[in-house]
CHARMM internal coordinates of N, CA and C (Angstrom, degrees):
IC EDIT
DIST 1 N 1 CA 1.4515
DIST 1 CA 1 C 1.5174
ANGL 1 N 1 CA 1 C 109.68
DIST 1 C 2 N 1.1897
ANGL 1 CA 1 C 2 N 94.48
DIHE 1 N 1 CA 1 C 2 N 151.18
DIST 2 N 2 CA 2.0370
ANGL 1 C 2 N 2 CA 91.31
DIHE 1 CA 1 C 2 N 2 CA 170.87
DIST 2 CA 2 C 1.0303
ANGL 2 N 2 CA 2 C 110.17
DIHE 1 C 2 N 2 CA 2 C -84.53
DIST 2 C 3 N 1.7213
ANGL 2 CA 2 C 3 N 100.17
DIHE 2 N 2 CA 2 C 3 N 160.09
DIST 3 N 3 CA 1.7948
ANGL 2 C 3 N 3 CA 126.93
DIHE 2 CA 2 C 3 N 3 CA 178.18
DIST 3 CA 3 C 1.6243
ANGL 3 N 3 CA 3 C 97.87
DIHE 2 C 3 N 3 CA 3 C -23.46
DIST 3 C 4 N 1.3755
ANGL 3 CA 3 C 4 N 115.54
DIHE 3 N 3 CA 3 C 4 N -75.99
DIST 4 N 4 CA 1.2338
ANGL 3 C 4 N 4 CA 119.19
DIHE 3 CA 3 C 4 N 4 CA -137.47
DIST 4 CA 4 C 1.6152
ANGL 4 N 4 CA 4 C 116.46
DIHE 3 C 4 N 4 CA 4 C -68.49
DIST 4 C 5 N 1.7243
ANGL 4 CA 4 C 5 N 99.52
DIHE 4 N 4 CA 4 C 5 N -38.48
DIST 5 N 5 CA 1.4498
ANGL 4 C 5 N 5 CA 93.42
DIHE 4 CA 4 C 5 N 5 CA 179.66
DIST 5 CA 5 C 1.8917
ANGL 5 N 5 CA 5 C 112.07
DIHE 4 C 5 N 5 CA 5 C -89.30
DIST 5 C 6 N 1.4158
ANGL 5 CA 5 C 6 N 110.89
DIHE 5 N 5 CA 5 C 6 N 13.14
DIST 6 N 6 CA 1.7066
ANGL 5 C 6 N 6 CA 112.93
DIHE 5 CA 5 C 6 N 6 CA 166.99
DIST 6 CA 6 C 1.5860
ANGL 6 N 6 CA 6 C 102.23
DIHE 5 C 6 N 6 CA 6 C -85.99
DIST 6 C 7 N 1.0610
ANGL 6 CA 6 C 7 N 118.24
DIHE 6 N 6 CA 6 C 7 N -54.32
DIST 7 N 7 CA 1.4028
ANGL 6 C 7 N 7 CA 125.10
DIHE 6 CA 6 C 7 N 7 CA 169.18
DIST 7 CA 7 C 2.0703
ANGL 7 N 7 CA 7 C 115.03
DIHE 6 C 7 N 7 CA 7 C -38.91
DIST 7 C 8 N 1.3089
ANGL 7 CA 7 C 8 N 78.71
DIHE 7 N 7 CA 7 C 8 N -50.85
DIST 8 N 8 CA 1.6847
ANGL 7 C 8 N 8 CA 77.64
DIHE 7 CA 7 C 8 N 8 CA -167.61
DIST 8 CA 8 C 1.6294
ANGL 8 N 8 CA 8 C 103.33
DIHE 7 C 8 N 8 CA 8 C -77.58
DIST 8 C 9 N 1.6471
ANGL 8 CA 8 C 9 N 118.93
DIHE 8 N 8 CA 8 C 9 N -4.99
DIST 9 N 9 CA 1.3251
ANGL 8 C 9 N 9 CA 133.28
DIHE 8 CA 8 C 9 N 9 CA -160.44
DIST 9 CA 9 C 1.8986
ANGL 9 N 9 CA 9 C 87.35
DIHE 8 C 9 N 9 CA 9 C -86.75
DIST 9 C 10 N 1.5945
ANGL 9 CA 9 C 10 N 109.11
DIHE 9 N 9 CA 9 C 10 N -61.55
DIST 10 N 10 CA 1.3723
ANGL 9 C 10 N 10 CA 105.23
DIHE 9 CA 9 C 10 N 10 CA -174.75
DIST 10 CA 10 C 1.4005
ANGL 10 N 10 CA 10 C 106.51
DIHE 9 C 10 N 10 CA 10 C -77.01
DIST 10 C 11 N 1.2988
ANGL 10 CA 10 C 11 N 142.47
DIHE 10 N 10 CA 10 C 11 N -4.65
DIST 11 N 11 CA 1.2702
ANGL 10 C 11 N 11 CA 120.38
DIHE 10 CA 10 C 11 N 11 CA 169.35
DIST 11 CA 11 C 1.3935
ANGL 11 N 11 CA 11 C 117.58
DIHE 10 C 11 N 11 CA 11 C -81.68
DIST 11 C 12 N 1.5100
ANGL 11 CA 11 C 12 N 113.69
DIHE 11 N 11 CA 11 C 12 N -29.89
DIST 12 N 12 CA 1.4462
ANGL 11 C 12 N 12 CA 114.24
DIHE 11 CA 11 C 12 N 12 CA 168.35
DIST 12 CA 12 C 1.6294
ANGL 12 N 12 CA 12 C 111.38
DIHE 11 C 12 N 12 CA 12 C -54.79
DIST 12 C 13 N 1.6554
ANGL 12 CA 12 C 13 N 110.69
DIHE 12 N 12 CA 12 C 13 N -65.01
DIST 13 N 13 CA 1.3900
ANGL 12 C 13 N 13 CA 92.39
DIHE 12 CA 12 C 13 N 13 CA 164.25
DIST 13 CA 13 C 1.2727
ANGL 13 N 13 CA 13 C 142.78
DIHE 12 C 13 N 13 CA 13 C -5.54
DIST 13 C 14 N 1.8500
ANGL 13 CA 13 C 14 N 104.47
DIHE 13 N 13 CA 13 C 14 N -71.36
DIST 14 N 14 CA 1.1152
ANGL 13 C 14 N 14 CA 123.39
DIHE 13 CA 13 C 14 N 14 CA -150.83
DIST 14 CA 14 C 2.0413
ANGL 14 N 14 CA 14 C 93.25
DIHE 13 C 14 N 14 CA 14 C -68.10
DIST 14 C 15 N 1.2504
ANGL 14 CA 14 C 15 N 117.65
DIHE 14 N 14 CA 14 C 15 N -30.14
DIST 15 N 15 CA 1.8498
ANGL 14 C 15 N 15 CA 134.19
DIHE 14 CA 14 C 15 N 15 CA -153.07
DIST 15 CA 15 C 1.9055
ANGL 15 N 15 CA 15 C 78.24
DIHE 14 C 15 N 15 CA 15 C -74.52
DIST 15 C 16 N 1.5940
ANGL 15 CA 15 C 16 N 115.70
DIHE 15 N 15 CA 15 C 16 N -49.14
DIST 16 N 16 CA 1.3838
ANGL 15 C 16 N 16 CA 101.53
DIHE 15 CA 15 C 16 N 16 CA -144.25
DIST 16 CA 16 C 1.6713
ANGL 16 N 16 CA 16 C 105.56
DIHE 15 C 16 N 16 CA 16 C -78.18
DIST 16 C 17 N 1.7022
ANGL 16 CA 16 C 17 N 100.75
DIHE 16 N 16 CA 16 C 17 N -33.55
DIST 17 N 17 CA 1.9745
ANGL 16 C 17 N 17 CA 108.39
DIHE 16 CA 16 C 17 N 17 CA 175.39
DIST 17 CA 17 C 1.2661
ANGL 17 N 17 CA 17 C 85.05
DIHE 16 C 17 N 17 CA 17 C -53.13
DIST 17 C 18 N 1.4265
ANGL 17 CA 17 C 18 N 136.96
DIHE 17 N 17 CA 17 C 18 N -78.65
DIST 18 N 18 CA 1.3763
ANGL 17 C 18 N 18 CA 138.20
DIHE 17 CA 17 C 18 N 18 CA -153.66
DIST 18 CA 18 C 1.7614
ANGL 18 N 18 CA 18 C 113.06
DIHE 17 C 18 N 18 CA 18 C -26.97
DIST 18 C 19 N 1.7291
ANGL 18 CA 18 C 19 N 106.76
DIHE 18 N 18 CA 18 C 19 N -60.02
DIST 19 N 19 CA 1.1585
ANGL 18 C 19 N 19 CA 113.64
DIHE 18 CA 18 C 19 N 19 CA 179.55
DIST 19 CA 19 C 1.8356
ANGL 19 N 19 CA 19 C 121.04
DIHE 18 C 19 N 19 CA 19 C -69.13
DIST 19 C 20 N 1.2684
ANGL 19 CA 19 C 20 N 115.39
DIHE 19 N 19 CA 19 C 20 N -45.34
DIST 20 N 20 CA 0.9645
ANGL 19 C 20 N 20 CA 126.72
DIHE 19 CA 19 C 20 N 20 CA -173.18
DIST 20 CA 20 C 1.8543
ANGL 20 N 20 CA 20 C 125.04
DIHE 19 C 20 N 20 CA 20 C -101.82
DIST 20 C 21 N 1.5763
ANGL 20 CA 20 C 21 N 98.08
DIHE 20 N 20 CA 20 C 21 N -31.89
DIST 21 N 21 CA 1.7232
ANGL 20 C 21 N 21 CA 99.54
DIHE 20 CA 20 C 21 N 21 CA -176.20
DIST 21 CA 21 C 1.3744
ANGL 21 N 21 CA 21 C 119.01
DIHE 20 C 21 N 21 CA 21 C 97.12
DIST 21 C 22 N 1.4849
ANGL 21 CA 21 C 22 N 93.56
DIHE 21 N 21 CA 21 C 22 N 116.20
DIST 22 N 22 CA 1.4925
ANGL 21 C 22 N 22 CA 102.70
DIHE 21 CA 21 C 22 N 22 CA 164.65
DIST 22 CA 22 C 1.4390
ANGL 22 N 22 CA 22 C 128.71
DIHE 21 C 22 N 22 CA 22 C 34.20
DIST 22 C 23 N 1.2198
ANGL 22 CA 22 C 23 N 116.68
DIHE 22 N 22 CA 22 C 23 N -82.28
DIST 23 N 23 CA 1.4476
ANGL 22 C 23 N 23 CA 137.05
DIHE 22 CA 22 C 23 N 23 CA 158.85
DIST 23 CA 23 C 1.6970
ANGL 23 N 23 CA 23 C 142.06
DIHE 22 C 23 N 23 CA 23 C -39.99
DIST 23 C 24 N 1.5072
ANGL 23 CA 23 C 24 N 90.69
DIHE 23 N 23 CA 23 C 24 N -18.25
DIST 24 N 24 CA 1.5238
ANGL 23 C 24 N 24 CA 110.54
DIHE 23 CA 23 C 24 N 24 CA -167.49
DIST 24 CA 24 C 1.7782
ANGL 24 N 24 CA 24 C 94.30
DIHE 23 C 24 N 24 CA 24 C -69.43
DIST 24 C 25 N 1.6755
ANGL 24 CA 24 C 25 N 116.03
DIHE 24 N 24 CA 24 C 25 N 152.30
DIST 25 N 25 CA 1.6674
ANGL 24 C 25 N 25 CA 116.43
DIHE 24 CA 24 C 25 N 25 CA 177.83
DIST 25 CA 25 C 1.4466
ANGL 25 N 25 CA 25 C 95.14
DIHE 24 C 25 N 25 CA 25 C -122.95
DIST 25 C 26 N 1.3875
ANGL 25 CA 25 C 26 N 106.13
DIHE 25 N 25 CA 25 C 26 N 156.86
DIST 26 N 26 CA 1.8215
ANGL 25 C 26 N 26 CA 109.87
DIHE 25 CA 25 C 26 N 26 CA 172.88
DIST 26 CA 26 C 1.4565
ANGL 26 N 26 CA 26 C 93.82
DIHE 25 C 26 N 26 CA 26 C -151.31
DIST 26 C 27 N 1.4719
ANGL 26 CA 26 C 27 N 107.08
DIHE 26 N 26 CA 26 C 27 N 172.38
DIST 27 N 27 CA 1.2038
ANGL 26 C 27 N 27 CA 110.06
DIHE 26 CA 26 C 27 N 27 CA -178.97
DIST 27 CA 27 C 1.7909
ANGL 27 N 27 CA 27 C 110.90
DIHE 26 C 27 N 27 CA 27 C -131.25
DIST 27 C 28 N 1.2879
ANGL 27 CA 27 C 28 N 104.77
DIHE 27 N 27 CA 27 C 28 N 167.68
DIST 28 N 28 CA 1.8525
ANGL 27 C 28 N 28 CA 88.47
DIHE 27 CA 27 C 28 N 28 CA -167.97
DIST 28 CA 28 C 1.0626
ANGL 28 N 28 CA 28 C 119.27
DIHE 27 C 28 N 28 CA 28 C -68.86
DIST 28 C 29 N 1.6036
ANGL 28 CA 28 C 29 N 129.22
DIHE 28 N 28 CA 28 C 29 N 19.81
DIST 29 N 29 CA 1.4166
ANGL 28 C 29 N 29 CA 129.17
DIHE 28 CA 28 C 29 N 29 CA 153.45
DIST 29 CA 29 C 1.2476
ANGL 29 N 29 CA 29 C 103.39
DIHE 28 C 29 N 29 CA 29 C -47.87
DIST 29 C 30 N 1.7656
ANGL 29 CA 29 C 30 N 120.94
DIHE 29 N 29 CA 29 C 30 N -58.83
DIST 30 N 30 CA 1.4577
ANGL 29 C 30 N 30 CA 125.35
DIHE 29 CA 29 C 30 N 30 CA -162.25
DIST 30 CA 30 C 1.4105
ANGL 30 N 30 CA 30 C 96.51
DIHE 29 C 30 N 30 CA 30 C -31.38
DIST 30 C 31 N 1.1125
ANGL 30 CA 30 C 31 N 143.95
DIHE 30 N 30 CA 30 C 31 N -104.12
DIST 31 N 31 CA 1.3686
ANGL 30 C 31 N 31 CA 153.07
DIHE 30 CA 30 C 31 N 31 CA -139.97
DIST 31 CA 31 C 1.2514
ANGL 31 N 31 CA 31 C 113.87
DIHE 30 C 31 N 31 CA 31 C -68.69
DIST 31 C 32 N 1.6219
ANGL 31 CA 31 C 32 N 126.37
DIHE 31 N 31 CA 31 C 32 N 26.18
DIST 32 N 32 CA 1.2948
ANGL 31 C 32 N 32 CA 130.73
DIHE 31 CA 31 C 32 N 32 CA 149.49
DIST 32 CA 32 C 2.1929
ANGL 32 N 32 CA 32 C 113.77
DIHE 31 C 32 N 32 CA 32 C -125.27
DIST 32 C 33 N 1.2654
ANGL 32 CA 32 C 33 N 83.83
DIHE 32 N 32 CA 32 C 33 N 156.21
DIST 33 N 33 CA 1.9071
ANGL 32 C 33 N 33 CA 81.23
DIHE 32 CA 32 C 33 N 33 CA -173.55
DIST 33 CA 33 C 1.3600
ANGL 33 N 33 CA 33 C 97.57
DIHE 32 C 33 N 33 CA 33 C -79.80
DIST 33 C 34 N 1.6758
ANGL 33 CA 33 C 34 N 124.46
DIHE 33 N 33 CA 33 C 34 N -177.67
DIST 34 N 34 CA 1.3461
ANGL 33 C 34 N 34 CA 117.69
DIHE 33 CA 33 C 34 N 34 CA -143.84
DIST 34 CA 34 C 1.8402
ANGL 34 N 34 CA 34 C 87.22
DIHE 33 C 34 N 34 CA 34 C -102.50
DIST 34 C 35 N 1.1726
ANGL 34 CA 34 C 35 N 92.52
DIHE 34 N 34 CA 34 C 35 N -16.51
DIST 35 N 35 CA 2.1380
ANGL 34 C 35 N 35 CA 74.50
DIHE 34 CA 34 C 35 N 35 CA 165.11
DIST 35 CA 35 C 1.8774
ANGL 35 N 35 CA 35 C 122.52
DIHE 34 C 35 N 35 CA 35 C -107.71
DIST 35 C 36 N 0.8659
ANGL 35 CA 35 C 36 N 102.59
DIHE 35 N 35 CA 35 C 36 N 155.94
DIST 36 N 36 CA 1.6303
ANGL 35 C 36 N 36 CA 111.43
DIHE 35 CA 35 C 36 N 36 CA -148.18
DIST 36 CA 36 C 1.4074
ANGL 36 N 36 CA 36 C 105.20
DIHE 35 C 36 N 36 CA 36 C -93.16
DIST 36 C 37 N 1.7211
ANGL 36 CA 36 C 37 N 106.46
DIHE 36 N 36 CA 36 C 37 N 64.22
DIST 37 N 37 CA 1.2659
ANGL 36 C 37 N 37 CA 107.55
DIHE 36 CA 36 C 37 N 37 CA -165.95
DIST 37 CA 37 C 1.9721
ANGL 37 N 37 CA 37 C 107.57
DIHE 36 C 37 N 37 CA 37 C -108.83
DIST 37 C 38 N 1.2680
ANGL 37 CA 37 C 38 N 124.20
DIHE 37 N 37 CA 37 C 38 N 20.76
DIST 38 N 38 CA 1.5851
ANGL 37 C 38 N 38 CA 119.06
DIHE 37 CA 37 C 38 N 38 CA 137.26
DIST 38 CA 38 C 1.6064
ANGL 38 N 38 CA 38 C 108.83
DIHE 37 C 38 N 38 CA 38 C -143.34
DIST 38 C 39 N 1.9062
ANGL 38 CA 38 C 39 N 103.19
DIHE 38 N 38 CA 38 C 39 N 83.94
DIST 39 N 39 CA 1.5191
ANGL 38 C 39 N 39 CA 109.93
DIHE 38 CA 38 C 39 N 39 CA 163.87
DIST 39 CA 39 C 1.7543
ANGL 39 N 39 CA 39 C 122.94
DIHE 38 C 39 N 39 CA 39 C -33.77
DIST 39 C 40 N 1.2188
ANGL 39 CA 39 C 40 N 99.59
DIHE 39 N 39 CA 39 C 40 N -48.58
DIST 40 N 40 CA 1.6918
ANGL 39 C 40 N 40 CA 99.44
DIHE 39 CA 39 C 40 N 40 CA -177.94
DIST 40 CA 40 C 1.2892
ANGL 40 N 40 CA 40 C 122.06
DIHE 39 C 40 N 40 CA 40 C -48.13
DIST 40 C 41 N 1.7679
ANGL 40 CA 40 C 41 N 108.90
DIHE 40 N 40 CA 40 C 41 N -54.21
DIST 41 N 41 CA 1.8904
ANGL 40 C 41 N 41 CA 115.69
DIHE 40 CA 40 C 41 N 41 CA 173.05
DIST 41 CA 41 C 1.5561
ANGL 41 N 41 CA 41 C 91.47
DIHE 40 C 41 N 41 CA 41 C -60.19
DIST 41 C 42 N 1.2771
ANGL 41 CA 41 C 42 N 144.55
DIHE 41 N 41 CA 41 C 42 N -66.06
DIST 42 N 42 CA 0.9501
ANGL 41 C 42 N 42 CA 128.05
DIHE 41 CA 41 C 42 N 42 CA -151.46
DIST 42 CA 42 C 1.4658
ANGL 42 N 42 CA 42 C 121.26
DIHE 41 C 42 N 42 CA 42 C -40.97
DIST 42 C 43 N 1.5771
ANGL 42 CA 42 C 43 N 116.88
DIHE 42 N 42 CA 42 C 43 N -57.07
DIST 43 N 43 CA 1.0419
ANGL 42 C 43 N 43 CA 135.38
DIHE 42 CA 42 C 43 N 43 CA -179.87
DIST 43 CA 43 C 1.3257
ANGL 43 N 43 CA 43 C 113.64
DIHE 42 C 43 N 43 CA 43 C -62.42
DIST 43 C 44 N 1.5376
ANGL 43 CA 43 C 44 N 113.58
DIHE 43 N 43 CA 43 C 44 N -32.28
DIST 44 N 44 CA 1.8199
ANGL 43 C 44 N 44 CA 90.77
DIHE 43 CA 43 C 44 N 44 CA 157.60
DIST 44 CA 44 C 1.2156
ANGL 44 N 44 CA 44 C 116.80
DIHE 43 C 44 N 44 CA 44 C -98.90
DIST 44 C 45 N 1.0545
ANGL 44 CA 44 C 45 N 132.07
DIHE 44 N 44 CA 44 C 45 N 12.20
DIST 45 N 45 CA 1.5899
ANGL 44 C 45 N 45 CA 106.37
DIHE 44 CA 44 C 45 N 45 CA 165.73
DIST 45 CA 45 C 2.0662
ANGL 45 N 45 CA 45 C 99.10
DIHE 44 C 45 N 45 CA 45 C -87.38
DIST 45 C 46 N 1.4057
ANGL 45 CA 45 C 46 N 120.13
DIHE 45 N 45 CA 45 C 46 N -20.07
DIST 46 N 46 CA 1.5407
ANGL 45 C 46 N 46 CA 122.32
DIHE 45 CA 45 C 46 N 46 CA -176.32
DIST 46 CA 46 C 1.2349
ANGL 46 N 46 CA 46 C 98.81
DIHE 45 C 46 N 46 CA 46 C -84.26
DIST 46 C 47 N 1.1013
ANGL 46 CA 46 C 47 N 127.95
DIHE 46 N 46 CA 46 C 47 N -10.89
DIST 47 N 47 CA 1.7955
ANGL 46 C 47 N 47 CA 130.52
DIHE 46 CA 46 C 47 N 47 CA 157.56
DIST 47 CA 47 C 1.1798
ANGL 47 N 47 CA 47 C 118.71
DIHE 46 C 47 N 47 CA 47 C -76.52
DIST 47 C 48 N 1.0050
ANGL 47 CA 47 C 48 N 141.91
DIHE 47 N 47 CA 47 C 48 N -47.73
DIST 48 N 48 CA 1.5495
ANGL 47 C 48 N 48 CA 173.14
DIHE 47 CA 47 C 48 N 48 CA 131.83
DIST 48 CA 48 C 1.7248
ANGL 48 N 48 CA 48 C 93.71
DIHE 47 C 48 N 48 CA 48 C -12.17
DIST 48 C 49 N 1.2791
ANGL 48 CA 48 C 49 N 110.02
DIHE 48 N 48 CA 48 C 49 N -73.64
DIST 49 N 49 CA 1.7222
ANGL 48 C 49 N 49 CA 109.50
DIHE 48 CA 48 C 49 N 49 CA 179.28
DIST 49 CA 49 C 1.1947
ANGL 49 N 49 CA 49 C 125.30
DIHE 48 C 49 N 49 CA 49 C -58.09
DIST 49 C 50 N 1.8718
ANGL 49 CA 49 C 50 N 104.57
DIHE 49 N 49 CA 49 C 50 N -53.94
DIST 50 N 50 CA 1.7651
ANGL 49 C 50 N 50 CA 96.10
DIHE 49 CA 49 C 50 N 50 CA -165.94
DIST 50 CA 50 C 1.8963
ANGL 50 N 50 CA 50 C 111.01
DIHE 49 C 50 N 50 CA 50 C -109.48
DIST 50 C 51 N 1.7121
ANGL 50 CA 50 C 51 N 105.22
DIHE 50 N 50 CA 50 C 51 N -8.97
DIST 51 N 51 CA 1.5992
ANGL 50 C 51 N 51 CA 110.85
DIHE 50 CA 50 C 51 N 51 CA 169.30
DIST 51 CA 51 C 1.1856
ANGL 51 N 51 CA 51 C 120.79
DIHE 50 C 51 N 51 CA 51 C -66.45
DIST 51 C 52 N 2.0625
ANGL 51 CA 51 C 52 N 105.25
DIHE 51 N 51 CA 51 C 52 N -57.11
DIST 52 N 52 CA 1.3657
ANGL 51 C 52 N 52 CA 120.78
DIHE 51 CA 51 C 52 N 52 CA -162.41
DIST 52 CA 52 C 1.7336
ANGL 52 N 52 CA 52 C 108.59
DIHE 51 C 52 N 52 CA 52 C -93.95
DIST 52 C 53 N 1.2226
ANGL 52 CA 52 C 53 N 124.24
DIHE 52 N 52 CA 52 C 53 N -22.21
DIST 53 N 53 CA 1.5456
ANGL 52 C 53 N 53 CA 129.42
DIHE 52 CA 52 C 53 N 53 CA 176.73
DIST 53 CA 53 C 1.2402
ANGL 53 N 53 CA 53 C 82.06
DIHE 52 C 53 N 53 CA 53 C -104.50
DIST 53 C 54 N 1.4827
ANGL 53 CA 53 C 54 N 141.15
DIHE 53 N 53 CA 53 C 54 N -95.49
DIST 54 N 54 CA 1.5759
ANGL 53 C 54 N 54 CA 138.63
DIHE 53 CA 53 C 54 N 54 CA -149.78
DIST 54 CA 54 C 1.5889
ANGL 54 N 54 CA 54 C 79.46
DIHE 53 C 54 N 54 CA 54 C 103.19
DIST 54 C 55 N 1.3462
ANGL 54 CA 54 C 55 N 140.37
DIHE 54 N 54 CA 54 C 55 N 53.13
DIST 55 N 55 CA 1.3639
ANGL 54 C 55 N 55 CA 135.74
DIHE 54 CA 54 C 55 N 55 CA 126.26
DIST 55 CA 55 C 1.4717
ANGL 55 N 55 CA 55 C 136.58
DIHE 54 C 55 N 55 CA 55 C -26.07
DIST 55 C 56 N 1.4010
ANGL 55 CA 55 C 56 N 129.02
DIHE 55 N 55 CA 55 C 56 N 147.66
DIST 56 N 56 CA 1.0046
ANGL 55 C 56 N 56 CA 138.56
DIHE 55 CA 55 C 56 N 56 CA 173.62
DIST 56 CA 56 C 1.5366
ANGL 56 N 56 CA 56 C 107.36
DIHE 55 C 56 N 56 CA 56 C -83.86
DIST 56 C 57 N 1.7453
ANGL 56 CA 56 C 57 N 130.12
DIHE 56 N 56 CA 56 C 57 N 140.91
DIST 57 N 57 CA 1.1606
ANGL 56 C 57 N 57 CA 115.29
DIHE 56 CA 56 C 57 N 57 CA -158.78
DIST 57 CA 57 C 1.3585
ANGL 57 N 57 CA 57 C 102.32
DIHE 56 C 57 N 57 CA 57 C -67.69
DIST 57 C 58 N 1.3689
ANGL 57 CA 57 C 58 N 136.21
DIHE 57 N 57 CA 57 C 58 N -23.75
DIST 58 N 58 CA 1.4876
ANGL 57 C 58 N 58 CA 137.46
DIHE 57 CA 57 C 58 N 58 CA 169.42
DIST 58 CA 58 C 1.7753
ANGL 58 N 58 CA 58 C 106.57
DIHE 57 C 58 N 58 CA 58 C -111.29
DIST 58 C 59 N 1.3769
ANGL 58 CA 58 C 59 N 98.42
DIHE 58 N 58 CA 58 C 59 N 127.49
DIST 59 N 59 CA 1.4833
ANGL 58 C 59 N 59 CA 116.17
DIHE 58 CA 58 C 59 N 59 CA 162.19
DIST 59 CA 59 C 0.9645
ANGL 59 N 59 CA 59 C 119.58
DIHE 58 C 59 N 59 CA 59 C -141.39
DIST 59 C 60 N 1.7604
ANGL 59 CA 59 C 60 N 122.31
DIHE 59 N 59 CA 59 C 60 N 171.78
DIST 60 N 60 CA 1.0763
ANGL 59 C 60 N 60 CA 118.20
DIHE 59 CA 59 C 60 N 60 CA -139.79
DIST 60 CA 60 C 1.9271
ANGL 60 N 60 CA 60 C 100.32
DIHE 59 C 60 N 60 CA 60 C -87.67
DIST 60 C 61 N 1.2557
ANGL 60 CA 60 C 61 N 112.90
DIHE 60 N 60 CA 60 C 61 N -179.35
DIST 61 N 61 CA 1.9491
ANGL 60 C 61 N 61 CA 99.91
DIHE 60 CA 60 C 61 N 61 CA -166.09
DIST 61 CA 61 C 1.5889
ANGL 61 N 61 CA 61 C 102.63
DIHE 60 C 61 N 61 CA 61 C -107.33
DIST 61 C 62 N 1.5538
ANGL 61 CA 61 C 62 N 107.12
DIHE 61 N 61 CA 61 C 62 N -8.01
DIST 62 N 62 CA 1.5203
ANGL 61 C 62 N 62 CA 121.31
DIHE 61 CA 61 C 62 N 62 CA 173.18
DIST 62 CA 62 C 1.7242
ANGL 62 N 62 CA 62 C 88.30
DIHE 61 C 62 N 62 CA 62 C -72.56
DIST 62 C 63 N 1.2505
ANGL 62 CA 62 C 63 N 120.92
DIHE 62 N 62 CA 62 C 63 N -74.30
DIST 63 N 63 CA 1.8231
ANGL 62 C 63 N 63 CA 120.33
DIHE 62 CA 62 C 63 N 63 CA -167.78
DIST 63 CA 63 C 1.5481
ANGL 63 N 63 CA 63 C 111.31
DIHE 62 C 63 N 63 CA 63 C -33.87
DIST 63 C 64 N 1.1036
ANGL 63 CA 63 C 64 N 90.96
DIHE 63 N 63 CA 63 C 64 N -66.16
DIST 64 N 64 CA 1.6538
ANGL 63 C 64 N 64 CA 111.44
DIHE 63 CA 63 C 64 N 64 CA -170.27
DIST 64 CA 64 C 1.6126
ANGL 64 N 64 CA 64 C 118.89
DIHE 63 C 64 N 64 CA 64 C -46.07
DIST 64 C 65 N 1.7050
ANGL 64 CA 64 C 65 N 89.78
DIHE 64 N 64 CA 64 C 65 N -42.64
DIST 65 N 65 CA 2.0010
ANGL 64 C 65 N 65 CA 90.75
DIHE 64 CA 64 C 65 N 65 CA 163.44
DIST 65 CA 65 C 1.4634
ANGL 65 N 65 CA 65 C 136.92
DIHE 64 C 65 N 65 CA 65 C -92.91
DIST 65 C 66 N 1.9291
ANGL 65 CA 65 C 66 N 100.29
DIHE 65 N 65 CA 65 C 66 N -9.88
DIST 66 N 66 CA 1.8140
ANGL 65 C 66 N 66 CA 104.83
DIHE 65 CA 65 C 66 N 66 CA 137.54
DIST 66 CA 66 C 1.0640
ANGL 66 N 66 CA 66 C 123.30
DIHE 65 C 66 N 66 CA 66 C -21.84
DIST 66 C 67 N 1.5583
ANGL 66 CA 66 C 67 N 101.40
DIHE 66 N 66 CA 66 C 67 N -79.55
DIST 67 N 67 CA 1.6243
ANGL 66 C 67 N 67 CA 126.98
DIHE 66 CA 66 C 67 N 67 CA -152.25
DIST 67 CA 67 C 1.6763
ANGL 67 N 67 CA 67 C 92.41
DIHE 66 C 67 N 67 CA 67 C -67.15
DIST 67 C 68 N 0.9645
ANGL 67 CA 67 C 68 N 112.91
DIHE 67 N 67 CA 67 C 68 N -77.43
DIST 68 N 68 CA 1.6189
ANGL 67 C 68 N 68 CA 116.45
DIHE 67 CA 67 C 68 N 68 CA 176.10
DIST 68 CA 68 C 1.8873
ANGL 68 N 68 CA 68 C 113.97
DIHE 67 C 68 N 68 CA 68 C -4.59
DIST 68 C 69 N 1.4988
ANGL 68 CA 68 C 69 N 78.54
DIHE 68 N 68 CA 68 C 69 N -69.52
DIST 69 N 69 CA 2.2999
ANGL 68 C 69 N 69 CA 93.91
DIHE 68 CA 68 C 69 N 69 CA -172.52
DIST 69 CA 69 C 1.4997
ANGL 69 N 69 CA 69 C 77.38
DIHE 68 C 69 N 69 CA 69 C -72.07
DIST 69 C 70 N 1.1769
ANGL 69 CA 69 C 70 N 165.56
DIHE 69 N 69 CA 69 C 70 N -79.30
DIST 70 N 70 CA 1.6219
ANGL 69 C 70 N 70 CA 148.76
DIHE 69 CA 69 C 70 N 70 CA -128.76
DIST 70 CA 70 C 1.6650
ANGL 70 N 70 CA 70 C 88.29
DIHE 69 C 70 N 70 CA 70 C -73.38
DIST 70 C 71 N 0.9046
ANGL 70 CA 70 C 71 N 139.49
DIHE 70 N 70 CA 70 C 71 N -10.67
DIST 71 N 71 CA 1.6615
ANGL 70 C 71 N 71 CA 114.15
DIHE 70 CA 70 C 71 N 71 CA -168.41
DIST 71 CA 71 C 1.5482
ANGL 71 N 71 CA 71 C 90.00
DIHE 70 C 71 N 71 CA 71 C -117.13
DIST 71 C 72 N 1.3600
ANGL 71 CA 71 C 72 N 136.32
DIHE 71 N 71 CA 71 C 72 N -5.75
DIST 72 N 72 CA 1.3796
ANGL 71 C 72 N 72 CA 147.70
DIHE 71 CA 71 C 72 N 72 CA 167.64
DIST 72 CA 72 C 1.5649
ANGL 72 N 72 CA 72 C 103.30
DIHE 71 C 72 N 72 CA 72 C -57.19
DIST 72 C 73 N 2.1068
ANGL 72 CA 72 C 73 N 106.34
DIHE 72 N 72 CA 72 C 73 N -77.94
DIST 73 N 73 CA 1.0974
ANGL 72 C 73 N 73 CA 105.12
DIHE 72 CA 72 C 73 N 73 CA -155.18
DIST 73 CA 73 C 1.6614
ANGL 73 N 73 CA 73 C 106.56
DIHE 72 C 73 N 73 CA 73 C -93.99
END
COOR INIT
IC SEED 1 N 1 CA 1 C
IC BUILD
């Protein structure tokens, strides 16, 4: 995935533990607004989730920003 939407992937993370804790699950809707205005990122980060992991449509926001920073550094 590119810089920008891994970045914006763990900062969402980081907003939802903040609000909710540890435990809270989202799915890669989170990190797009509710109208579907850049199809292309979308489709790779939903490639990225359910092609290349085979994700559950909700996981947890601790996992998701592992995997994210491990494919970073």
């Amino acid at each position: 995935m590119n810089p920008n939407i891994q970045q914006k992937i763990i900062n969402v993370c980081d907003e939802k533990i903040a609000k909710k804790g540890p435990n809270v699950g989202l799915s890669f809707y989170a990190f797009f607004a509710n109208k579907n205005d850049n199809p292309e990122l979308l489709m790779e980060v939903a490639k990225w989730w359910i092609l290349t992991h085979k994700l559950d449509h909700f996981e947890k926001a601790t996992k998701i920003k592992a995997m994210v920073q491990s494919e970073i550094q």
